[in-house]
N, C-alpha and C positions, 0 to 999 in steps of 0.2 A: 473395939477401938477404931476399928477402919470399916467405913461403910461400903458399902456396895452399890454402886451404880446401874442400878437393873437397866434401866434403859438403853444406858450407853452398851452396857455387857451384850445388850438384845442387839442395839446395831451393828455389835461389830460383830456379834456369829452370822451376821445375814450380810454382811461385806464379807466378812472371811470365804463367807458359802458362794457367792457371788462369784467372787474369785479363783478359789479354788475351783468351782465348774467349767469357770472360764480356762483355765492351765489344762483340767483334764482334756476339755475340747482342742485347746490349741495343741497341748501337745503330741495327740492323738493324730490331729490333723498336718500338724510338722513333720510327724514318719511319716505319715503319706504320702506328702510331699517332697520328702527328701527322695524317697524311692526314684519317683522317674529324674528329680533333679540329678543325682548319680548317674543314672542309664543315659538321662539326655544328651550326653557329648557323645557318646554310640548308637545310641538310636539315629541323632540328624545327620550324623556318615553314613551309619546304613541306608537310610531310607532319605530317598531324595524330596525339594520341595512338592512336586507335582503329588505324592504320593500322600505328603501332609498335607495338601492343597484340599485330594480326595478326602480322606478323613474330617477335614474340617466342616464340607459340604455333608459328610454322613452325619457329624454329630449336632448340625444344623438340625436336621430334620429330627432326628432323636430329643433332642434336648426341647424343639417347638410343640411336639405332641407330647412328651412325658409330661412336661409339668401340666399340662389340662386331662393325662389319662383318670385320675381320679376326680374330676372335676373341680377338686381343689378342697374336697371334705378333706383332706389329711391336716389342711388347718383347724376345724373344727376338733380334734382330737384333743386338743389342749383344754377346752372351754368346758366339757360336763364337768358337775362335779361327783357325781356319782361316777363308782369306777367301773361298774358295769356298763354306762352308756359311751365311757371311754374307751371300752371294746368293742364296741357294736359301732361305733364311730367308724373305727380303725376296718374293720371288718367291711363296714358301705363300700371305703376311700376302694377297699383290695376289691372287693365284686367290680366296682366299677371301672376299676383298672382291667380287670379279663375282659370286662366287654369289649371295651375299647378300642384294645389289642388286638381283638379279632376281627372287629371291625378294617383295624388298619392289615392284617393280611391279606384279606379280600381285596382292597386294593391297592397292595402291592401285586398279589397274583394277577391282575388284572391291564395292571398300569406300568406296570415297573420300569417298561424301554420308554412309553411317554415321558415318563415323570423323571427319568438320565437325563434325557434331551432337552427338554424343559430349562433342565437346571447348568447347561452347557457342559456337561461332562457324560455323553455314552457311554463309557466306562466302567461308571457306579451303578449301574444297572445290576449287574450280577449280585452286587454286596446289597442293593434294596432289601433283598427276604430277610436281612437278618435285622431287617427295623425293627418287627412286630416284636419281636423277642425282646431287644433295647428297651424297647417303649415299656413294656411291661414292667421289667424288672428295674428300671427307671419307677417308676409309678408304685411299685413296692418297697422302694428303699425308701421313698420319700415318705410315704404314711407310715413305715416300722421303725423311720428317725424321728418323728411327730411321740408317736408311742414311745417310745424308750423315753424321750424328752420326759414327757408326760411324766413317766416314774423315774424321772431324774436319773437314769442311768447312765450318765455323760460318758462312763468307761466304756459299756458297750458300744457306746455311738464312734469314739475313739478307735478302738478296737478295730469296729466295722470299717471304716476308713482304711485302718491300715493293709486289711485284708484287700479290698476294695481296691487298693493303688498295687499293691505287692504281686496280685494273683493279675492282674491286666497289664502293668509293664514287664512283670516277668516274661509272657505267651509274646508281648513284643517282640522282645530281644531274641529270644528261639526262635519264633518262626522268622526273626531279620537274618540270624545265623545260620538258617536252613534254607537262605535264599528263596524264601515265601516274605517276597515283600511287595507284593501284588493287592495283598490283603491282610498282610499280618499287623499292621495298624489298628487295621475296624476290628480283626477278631480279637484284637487283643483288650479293645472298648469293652463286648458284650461279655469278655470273660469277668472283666473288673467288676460289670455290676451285679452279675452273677455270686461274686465273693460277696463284695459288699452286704448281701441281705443274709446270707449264712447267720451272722453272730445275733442281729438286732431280732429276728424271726424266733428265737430261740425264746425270749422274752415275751414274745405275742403270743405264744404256743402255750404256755403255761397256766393261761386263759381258757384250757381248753372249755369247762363248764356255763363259761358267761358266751363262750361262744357256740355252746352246740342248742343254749336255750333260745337263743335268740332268733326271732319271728320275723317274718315277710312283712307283718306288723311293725314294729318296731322300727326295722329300718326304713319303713315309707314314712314313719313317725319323723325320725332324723332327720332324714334326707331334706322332708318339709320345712322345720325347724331352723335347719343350717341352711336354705335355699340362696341366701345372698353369696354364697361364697362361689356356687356355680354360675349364678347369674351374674355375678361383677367381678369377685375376685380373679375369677377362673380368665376372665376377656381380657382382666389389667395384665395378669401375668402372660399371658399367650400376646399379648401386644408387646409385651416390654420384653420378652423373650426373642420376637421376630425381632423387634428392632435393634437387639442384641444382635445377632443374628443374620438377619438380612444382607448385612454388609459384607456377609463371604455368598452371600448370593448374587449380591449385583457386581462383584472383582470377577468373581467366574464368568459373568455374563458381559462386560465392559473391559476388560481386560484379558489374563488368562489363568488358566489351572497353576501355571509355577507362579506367578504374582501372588494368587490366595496364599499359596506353600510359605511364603515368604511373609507374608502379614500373618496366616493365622499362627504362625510359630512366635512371632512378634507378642500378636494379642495374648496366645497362652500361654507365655511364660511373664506378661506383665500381670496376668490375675493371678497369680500364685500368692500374691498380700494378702490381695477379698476371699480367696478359698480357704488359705491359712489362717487368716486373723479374723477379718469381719465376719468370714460365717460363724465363727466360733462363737464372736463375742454377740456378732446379731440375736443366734440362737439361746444364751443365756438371758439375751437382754430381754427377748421376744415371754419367756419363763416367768422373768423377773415382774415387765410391765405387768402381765397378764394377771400374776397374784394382787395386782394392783387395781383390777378390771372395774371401774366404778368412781374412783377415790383420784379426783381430777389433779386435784394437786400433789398429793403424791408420784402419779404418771408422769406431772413437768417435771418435776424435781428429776426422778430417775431419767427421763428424754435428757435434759440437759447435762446431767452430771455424767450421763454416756455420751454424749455431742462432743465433749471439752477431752474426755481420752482417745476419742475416735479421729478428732482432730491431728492433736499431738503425735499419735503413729503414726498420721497421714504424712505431715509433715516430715519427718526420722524418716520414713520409709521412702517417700517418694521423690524428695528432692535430692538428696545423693543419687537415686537411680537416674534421675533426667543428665547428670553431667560424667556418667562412667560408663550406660548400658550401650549405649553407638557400639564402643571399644570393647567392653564385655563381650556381647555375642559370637566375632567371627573367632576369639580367641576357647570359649567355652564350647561353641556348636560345630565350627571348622566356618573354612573361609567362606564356603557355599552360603552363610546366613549371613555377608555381608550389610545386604539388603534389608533384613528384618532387623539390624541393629537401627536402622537408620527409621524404618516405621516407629521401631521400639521408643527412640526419643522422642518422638511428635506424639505418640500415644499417653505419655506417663502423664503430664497433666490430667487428661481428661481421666483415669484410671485415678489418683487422688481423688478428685471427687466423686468419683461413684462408687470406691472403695466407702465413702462417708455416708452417703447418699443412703444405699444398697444397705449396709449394714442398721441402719436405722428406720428402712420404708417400713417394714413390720407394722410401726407404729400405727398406719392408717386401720389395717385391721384390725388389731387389739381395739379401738375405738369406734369401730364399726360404720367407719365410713369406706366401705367398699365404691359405692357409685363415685367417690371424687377420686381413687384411687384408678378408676378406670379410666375418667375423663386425663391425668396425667398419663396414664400408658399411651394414650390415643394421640397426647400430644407428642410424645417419645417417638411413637412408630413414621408420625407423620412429619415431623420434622426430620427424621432419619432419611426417609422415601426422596423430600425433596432436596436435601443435601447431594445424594449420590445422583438424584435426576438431575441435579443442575451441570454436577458435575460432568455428568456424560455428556448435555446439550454441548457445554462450552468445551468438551472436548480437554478435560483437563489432565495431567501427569497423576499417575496415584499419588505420587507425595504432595500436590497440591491439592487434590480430593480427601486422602486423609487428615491433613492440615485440619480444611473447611469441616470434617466431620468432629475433630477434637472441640473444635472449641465450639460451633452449634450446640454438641452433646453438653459439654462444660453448660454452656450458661442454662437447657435445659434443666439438666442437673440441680444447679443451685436453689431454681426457682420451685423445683420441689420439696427442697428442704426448708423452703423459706415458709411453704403453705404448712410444713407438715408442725415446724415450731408455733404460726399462727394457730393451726387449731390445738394443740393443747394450751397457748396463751387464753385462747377463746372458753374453751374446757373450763377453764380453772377461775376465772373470772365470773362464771356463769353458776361455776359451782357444780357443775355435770359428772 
């Protein structure tokens, strides 16, 4: 009597599934983030700006070299379709993450007081050795999130997360209450990531047989295979990471240690949307395209019909926070973050858009234009560069240098979102 709509029945298990990966990840990544959000009114009494200032400047150099310790094969983990070359993927990403690392000990043992002073903080010298360690297990979380994806295990990834934020704000707050807060910030960074790979490792481990087969062969096999990702991928994200970035380099050098304290507590507690929301939904979206790898018009369709929700939370989210966060901060963090209320409001624009932005760049890899993905990091970095250099010529106040940086970065922004809808328009018309 009543027929059956297989078709429609087919879209809506692969919407439901869509979704529900999306809720696993967000919610996953919502206890993460509730965690320090809780501790944050205690932590920014404990530990004063200059000390957030230092921290910012660590997680600078951490966050610059991780995402290129694997050279950026952990994106290639998605793409075999064989599940054995999806280990042996994962497997390159982690060899070449050890190298790396060791690389970068050598010189920190080497370098460590140049490279303090360099960076306008002597200080940080001491906490340098504990890069090589970051860096690594930065560079292992990233490929055992890639794998898990892979076999859709969105609870582990969730999971991993919560661990990840639980086991690094916890070391926080104890060593803040132990009057170790010299360094209890950074130590409490390398404990987190350390958590973080526990749960998703466990999943990679269970490979032991595709991993003890696999050949010196093999992975020269891959490595070849995927080479675009080192050669372009690998430069776009290390540029667009500095350019992230940068700007608590040139505050320390242009300004002072307590000024960074005050912006970077600003800037990390305005990405807590793009951590919470966008990477969740990036990384489903990133799934969803990729089953799609070929099939041009179905890629717009999904690019677009993510565009239109990614918008709309943009919107909900970020415009209430532009007319309440000033007033938010000194009342949530203590009066001391007067000042980063006030970065806070000139930043939340630009933060909507790259909230948008960010969560949808994926797109250029799935389609395998790395080289144009690079040429935008390049404009990123160097528009950032000259923003802060003008600022310094003319001698400008940070809140008018931050100003001139929101909105440079805004219209950069836009105009990659604008290439990134042409080329799947271009795609689909072509038939590609």
């Amino acid at each position: 009597m009543f027929a059956i709509n297989w078709s429609l029945a087919k879209k809506f298990t692969i919407k439901s599934e869509f979704v529900r990966n999306v809720l696993t990840l967000t919610s996953g990544t919502a206890f993460a983030q509730l965690i320090p959000l809780l501790l944050a009114p205690f932590l920014s009494r404990i530990y004063n700006p200059e000390e957030f200032g230092r921290l910012a400047l660590y997680l600078s150099i951490v966050q610059i070299l991780g995402v290129v310790s694997s050279g950026r094969y952990e994106l290639a983990i998605m793409l075999p379709k064989k599940q054995k070359e999806g280990v042996q993927v994962t497997l390159l990403s982690i060899i070449i993450t050890f190298i790396f690392s060791t690389i970068t000990l050598l010189a920190v043992l080497f370098f460590s007081n140049d490279i303090a002073i360099a960076l306008g903080d002597p200080k940080l010298s001491e906490w340098l050795y504990l890069v090589p360690l970051s860096v690594l297990l930065m560079g292992l979380f990233n490929a055992l999130n890639y794998f898990n994806t892979r076999k859709k295990k969105f609870k582990n990834i969730a999971k991993a997360n919560i661990f990840k934020s639980f086991g690094g704000n916890l070391t926080q707050l104890l060593l803040g209450l132990a009057k170790f807060t010299s360094g209890g910030l950074i130590i409490g960074q390398v404990v987190s990531h350390l958590f973080g790979n526990i749960k998703m490792a466990k999943t990679f481990l269970k490979y032991k047989e595709e991993i003890r087969s696999t050949s010196r062969l093999d992975l020269k096999v891959l490595a070849k295979r995927y080479i675009n990702f080192p050669k372009f991928s690998m430069w776009g994200i290390f540029l667009n990471t500095l350019a992230i970035n940068v700007t608590n380099f040139f505050v320390s050098w242009f300004y002072s240690m307590v000024i960074l304290g005050q912006y970077a507590h600003a800037y990390r507690y305005l990405t807590v949307p793009i951590t919470l929301i966008g990477r969740s939904i990036g990384q489903v979206y990133f799934q969803k395209l990729s089953s799609q790898h070929g099939n041009a018009k179905s890629m717009e369709k999904i690019f677009l019909g993510s565009l239109k929700k990614i918008i709309l939370i943009a919107i909900v989210v970020f415009l209430p926070a532009y007319f309440f966060i000033e007033d938010f901060f000194p009342i949530f963090f203590g009066e001391k973050w007067v000042v980063a209320g006030e970065y806070a409001k000139i930043l939340t624009p630009l933060m909507g858009v790259r909230f948008i932005v960010s969560t949808l760049s994926i797109s250029l890899t799935v389609m395998e234009k790395q080289d144009k993905e690079l040429l935008m990091h390049v404009a990123i970095i160097i528009g950032t560069v000259l923003i802060w250099l003008f600022a310094y010529i003319y001698e400008m106040s940070i809140k008018n240098a931050i100003e001139l940086y929101a909105i440079g970065l805004s219209v950069v922004y836009i105009l990659i979102l604008g290439y990134i809808y042409s080329s799947f328009k271009r795609n689909s018309l072509i038939g590609a």
